[in-house]
N, CA, C and O atoms as a GROMACS GRO file, in nm:
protein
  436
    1UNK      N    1 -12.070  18.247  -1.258
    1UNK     CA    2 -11.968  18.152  -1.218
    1UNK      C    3 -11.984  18.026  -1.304
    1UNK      O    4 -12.103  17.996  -1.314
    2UNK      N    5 -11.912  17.953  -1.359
    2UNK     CA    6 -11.887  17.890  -1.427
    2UNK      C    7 -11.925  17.715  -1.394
    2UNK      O    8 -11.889  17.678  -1.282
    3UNK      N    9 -11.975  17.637  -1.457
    3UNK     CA   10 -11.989  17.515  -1.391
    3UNK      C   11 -11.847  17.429  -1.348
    3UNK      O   12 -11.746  17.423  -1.418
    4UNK      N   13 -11.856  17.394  -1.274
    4UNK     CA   14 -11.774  17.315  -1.272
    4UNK      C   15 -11.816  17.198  -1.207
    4UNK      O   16 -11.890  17.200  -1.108
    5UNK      N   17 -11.747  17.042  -1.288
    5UNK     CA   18 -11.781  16.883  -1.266
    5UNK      C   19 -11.724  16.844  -1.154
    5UNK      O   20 -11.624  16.899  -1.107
    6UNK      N   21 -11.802  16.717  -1.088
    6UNK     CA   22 -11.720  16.689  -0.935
    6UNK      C   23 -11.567  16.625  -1.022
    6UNK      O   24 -11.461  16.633  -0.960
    7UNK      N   25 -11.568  16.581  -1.123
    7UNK     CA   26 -11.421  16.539  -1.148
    7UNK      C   27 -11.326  16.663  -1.124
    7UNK      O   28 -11.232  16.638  -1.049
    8UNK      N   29 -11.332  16.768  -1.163
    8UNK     CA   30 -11.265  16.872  -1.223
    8UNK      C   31 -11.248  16.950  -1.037
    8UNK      O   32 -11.147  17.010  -1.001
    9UNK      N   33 -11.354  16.931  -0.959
    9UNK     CA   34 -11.352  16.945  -0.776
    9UNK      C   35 -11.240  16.860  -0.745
    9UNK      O   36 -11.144  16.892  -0.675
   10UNK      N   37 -11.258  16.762  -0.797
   10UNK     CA   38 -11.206  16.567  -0.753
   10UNK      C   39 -11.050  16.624  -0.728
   10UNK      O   40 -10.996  16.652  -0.620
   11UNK      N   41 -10.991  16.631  -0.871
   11UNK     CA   42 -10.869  16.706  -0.918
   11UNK      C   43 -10.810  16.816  -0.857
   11UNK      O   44 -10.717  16.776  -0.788
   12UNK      N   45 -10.820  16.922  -0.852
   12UNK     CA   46 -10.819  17.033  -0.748
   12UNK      C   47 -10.758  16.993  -0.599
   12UNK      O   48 -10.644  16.998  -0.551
   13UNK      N   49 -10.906  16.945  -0.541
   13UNK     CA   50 -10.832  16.918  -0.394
   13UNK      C   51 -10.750  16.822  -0.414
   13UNK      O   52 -10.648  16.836  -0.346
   14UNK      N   53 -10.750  16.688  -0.507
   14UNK     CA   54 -10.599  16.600  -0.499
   14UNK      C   55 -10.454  16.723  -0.503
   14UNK      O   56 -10.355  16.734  -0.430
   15UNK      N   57 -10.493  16.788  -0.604
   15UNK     CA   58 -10.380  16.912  -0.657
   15UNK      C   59 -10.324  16.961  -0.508
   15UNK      O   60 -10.208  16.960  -0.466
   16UNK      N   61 -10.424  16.997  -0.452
   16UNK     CA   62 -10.403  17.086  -0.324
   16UNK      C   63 -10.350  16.991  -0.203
   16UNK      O   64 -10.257  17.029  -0.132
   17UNK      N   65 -10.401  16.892  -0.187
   17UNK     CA   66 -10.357  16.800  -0.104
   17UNK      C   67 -10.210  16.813  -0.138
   17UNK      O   68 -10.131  16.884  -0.076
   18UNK      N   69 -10.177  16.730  -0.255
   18UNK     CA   70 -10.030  16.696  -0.299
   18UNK      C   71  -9.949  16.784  -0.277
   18UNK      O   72  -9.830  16.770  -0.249
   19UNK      N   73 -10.023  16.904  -0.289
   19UNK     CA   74  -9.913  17.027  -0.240
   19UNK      C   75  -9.870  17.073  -0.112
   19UNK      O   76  -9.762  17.113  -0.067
   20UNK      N   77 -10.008  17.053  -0.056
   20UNK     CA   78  -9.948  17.082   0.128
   20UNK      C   79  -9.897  16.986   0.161
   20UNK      O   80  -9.848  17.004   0.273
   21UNK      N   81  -9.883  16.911   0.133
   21UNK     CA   82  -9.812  16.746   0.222
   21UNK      C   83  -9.685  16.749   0.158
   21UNK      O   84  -9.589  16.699   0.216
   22UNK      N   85  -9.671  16.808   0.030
   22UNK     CA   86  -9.494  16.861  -0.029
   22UNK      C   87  -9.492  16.925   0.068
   22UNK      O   88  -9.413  16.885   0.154
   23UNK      N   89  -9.572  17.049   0.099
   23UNK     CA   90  -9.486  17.154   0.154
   23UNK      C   91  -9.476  17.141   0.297
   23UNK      O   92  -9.447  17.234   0.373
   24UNK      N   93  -9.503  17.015   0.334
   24UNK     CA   94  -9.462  16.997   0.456
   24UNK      C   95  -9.352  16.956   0.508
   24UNK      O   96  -9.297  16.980   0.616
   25UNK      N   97  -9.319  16.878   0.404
   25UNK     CA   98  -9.233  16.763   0.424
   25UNK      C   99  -9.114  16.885   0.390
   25UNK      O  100  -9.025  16.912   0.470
   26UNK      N  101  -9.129  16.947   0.270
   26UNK     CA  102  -9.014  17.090   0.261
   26UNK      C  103  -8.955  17.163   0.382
   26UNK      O  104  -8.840  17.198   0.405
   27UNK      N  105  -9.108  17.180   0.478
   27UNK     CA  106  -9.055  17.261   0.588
   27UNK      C  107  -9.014  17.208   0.687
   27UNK      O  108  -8.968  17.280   0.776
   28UNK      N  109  -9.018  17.043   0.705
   28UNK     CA  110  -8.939  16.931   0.765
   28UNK      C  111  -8.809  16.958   0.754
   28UNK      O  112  -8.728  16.974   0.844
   29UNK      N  113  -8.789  16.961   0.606
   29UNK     CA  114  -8.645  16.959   0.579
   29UNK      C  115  -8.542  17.070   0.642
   29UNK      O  116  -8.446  17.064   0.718
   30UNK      N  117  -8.605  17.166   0.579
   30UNK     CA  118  -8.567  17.317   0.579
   30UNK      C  119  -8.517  17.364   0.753
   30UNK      O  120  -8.425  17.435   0.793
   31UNK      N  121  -8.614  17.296   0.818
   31UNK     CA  122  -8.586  17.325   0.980
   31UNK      C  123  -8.486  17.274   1.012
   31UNK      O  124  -8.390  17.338   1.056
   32UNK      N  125  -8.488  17.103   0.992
   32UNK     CA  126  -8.391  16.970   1.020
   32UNK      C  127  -8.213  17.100   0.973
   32UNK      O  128  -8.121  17.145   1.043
   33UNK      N  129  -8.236  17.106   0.880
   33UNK     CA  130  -8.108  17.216   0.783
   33UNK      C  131  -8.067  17.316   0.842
   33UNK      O  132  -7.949  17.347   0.857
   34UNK      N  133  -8.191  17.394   0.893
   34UNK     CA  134  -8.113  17.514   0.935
   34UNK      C  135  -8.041  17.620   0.831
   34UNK      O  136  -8.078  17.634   0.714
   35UNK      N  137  -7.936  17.690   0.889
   35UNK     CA  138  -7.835  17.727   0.743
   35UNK      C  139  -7.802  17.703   0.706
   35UNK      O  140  -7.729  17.783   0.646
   36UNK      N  141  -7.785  17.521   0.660
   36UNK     CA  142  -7.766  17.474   0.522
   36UNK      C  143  -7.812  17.433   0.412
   36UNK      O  144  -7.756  17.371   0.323
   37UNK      N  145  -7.984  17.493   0.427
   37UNK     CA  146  -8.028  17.457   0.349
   37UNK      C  147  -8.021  17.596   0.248
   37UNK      O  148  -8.074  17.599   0.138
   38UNK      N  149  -7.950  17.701   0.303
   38UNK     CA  150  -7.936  17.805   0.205
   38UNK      C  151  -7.822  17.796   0.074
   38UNK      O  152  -7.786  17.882  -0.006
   39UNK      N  153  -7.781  17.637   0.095
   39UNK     CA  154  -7.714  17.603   0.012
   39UNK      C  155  -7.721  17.576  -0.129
   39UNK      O  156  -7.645  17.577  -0.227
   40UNK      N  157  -7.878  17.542  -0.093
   40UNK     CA  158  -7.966  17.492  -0.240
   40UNK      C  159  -8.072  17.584  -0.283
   40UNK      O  160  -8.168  17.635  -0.226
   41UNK      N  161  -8.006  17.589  -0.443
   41UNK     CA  162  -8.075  17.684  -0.521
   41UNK      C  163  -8.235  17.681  -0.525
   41UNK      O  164  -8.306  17.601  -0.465
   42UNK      N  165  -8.267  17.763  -0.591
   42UNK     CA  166  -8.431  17.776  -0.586
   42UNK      C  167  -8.448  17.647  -0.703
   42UNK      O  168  -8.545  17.571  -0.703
   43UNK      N  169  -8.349  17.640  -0.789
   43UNK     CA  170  -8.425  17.484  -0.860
   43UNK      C  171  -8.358  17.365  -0.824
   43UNK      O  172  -8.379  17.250  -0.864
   44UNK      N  173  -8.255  17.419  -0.722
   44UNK     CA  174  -8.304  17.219  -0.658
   44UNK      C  175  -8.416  17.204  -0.585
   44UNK      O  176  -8.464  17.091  -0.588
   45UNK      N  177  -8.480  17.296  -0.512
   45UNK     CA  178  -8.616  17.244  -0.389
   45UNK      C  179  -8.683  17.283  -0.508
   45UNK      O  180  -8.800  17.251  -0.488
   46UNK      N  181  -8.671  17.358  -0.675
   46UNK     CA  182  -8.839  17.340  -0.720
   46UNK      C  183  -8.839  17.154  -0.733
   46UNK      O  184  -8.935  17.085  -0.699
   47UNK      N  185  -8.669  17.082  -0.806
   47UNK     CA  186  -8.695  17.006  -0.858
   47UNK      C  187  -8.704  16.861  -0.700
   47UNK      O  188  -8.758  16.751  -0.716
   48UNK      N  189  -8.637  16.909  -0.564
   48UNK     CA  190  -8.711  16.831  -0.447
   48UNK      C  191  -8.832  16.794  -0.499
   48UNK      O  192  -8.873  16.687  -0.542
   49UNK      N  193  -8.900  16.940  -0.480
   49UNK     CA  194  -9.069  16.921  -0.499
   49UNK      C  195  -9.111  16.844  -0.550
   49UNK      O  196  -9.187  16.762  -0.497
   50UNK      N  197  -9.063  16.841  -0.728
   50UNK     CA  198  -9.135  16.775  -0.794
   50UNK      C  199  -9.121  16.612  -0.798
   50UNK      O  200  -9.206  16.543  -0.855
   51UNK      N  201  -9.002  16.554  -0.730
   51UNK     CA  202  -8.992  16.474  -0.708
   51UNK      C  203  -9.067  16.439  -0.604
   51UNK      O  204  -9.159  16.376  -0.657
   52UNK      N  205  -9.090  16.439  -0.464
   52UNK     CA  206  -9.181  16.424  -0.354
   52UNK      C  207  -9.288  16.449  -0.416
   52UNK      O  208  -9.362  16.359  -0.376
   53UNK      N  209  -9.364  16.528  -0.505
   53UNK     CA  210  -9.503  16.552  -0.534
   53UNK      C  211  -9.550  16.415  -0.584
   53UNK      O  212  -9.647  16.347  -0.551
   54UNK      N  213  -9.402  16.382  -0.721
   54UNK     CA  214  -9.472  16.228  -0.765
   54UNK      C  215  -9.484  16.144  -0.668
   54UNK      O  216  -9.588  16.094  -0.625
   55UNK      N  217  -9.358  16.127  -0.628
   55UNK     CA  218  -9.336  15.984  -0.476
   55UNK      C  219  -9.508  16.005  -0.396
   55UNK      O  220  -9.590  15.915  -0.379
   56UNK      N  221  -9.524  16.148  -0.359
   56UNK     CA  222  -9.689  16.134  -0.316
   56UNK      C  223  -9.802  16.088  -0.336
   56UNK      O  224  -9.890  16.062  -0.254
   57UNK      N  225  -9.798  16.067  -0.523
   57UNK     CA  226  -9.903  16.001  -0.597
   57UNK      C  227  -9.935  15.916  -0.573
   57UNK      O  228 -10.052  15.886  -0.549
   58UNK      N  229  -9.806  15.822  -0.574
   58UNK     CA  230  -9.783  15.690  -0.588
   58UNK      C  231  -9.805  15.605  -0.435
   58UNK      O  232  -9.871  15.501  -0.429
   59UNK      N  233  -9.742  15.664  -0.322
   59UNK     CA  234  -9.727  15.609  -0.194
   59UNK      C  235  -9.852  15.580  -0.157
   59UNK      O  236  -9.957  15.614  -0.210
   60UNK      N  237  -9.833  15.512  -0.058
   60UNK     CA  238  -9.972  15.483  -0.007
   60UNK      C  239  -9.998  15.607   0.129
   60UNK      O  240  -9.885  15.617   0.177
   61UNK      N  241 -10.082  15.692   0.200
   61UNK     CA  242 -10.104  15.778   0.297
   61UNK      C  243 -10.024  15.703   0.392
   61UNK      O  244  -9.921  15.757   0.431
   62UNK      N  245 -10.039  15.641   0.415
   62UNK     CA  246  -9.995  15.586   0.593
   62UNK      C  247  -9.839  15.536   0.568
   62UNK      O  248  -9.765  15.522   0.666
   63UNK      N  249  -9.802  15.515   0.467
   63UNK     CA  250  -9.643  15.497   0.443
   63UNK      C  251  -9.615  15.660   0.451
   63UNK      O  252  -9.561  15.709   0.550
   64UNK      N  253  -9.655  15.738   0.342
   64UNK     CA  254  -9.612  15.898   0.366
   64UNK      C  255  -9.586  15.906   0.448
   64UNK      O  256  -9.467  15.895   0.478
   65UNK      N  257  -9.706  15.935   0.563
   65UNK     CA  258  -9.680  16.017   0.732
   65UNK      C  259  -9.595  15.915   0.796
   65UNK      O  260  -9.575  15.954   0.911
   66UNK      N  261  -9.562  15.852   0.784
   66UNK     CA  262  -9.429  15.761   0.862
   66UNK      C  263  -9.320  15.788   0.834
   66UNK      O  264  -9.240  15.756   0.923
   67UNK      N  265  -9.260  15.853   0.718
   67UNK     CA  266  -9.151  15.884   0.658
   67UNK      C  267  -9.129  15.980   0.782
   67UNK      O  268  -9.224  16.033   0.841
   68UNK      N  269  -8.971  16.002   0.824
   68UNK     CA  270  -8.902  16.112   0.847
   68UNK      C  271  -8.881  16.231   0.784
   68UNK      O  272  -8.836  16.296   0.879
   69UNK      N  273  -8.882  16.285   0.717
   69UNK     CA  274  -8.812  16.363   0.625
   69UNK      C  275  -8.703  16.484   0.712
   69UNK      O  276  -8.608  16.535   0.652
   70UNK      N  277  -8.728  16.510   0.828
   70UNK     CA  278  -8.589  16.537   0.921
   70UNK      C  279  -8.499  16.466   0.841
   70UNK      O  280  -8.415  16.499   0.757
   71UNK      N  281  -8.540  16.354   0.893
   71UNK     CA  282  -8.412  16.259   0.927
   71UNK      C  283  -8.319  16.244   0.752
   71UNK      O  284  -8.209  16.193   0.731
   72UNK      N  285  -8.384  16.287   0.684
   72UNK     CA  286  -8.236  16.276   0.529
   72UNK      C  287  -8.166  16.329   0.564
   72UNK      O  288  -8.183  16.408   0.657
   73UNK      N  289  -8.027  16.305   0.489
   73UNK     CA  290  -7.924  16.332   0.488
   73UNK      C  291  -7.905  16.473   0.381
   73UNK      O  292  -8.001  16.524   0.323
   74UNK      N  293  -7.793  16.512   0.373
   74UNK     CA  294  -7.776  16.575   0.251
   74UNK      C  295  -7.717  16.508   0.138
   74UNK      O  296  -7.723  16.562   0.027
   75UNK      N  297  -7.670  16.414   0.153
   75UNK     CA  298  -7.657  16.295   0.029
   75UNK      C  299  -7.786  16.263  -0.029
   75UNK      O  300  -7.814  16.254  -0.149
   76UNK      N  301  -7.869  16.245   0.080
   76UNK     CA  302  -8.040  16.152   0.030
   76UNK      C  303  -8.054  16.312  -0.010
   76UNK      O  304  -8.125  16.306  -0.110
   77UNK      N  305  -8.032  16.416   0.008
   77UNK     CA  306  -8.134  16.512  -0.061
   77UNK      C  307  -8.089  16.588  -0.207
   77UNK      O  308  -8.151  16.661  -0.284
   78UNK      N  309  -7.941  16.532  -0.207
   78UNK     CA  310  -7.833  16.542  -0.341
   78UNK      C  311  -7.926  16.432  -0.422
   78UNK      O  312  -7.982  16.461  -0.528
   79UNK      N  313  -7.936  16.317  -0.366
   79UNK     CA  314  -7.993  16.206  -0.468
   79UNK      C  315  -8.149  16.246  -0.506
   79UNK      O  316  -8.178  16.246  -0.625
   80UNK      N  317  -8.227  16.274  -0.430
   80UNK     CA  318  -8.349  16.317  -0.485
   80UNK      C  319  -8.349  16.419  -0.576
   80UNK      O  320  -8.418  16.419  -0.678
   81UNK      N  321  -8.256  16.522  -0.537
   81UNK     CA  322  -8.271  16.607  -0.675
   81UNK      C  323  -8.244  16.587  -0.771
   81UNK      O  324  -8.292  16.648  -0.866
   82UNK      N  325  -8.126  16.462  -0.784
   82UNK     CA  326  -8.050  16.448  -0.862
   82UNK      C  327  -8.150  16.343  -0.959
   82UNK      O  328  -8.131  16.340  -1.081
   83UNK      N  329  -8.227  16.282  -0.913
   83UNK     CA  330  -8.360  16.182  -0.928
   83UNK      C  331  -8.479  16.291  -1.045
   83UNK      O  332  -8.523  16.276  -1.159
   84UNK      N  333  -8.495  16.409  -0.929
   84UNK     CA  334  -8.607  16.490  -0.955
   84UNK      C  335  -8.551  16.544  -1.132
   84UNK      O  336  -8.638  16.553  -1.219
   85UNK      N  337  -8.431  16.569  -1.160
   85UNK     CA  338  -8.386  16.637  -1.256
   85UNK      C  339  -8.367  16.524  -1.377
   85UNK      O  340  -8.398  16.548  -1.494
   86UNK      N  341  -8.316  16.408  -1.335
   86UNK     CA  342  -8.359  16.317  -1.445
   86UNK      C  343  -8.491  16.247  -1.438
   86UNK      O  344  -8.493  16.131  -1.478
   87UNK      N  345  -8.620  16.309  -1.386
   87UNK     CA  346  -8.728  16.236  -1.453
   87UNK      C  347  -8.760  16.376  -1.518
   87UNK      O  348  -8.819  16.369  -1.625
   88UNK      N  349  -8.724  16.523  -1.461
   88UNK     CA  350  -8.794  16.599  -1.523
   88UNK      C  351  -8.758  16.649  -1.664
   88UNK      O  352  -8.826  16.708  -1.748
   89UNK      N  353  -8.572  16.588  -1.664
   89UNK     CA  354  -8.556  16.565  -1.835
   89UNK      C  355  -8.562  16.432  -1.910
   89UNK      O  356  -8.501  16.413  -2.015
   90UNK      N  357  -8.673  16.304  -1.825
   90UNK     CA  358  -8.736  16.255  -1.942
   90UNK      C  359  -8.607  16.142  -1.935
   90UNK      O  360  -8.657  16.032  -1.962
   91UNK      N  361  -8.473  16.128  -1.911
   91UNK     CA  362  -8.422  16.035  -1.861
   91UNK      C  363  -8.456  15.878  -1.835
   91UNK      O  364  -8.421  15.782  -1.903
   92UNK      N  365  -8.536  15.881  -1.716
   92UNK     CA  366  -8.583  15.829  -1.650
   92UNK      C  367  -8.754  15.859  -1.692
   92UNK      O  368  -8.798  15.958  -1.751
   93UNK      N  369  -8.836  15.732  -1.637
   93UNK     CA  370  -8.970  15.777  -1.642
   93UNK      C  371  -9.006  15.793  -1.504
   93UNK      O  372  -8.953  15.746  -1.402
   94UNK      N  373  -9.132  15.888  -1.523
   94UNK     CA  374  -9.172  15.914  -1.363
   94UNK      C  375  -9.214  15.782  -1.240
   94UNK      O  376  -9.226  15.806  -1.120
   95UNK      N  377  -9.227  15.670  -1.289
   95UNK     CA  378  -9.207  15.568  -1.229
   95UNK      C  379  -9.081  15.510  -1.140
   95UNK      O  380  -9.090  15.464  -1.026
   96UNK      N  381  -8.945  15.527  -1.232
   96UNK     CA  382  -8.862  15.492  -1.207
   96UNK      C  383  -8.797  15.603  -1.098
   96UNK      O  384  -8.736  15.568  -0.997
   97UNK      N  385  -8.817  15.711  -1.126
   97UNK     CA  386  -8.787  15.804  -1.046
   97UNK      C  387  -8.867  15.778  -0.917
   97UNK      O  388  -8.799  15.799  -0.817
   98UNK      N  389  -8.997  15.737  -0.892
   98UNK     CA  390  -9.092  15.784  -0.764
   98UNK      C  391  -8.997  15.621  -0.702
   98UNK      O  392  -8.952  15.621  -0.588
   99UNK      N  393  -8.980  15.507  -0.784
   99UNK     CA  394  -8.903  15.404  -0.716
   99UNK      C  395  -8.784  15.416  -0.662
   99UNK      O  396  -8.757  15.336  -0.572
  100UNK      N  397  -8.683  15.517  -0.703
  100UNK     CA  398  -8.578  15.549  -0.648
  100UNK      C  399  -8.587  15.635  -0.557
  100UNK      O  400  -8.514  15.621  -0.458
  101UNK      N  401  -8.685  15.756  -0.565
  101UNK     CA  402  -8.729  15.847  -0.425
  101UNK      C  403  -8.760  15.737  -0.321
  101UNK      O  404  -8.671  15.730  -0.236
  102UNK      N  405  -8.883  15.630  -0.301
  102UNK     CA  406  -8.879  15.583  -0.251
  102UNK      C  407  -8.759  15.530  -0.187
  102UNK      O  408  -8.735  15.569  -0.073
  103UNK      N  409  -8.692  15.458  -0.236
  103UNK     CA  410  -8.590  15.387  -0.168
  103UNK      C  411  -8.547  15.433  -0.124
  103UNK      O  412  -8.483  15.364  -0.045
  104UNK      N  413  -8.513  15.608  -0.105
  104UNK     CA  414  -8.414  15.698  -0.007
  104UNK      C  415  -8.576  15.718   0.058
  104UNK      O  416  -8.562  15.804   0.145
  105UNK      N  417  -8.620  15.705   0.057
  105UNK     CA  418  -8.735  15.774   0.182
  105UNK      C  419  -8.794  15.681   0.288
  105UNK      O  420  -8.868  15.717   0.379
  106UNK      N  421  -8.749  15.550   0.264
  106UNK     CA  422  -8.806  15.457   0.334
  106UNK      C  423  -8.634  15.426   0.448
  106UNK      O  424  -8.600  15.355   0.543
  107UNK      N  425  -8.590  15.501   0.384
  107UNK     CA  426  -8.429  15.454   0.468
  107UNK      C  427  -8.459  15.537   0.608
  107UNK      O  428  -8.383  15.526   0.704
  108UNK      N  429  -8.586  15.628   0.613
  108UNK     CA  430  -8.581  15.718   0.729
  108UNK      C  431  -8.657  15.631   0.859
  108UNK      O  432  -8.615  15.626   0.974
  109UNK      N  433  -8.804  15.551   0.795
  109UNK     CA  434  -8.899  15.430   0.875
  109UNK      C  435  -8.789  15.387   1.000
  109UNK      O  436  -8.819  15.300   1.082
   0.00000   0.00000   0.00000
């Protein structure tokens, strides 16, 4: 088995964290939706994701778990993707994007 550094541990569980707390907030959504969330393609929730994954980086924990994520709209979830797709073509930088996620995610507090 291979060594591995506590940085390279460090990394990992952040990785893993960031991902279950996406995929929570996904299955927030997805319930809140019902059958309309069969509306959206498999790359708008990849590019949801990747938007909420950054907004995760950045937020502070105790702002996260306060968020609703029920409570968006399907406008707020048009705009996040629509967010997620211009940082992931570079548009926008991932900053500007996690500032505009924010601002639809704090509309739920």
């Amino acid at each position: 088995m291979p060594d591995v550094s506590r940085t390279e541990i460090g990394r990992r569980i952040f990785s893993l964290q960031k991902e279950k707390n996406v995929e929570q907030a996904i299955e927030k959504i997805r319930r809140n939706l019902g059958e309309e969330w069969k509306v959206y393609s498999q790359a708008d929730i990849e590019l949801l994701k990747s938007i909420l994954g950054d907004t995760w980086v950045f937020v502070e924990r105790n702002v996260w778990e306060k968020i609703s994520f029920a409570q968006l709209s399907r406008m707020d979830l048009l705009d996040l993707i629509a967010i997620g797709r211009e940082s992931k073509e570079k548009e926008i930088d991932e900053r500007t994007g996690v500032d505009k996620a924010v601002k639809i995610l704090l509309t739920t507090l």
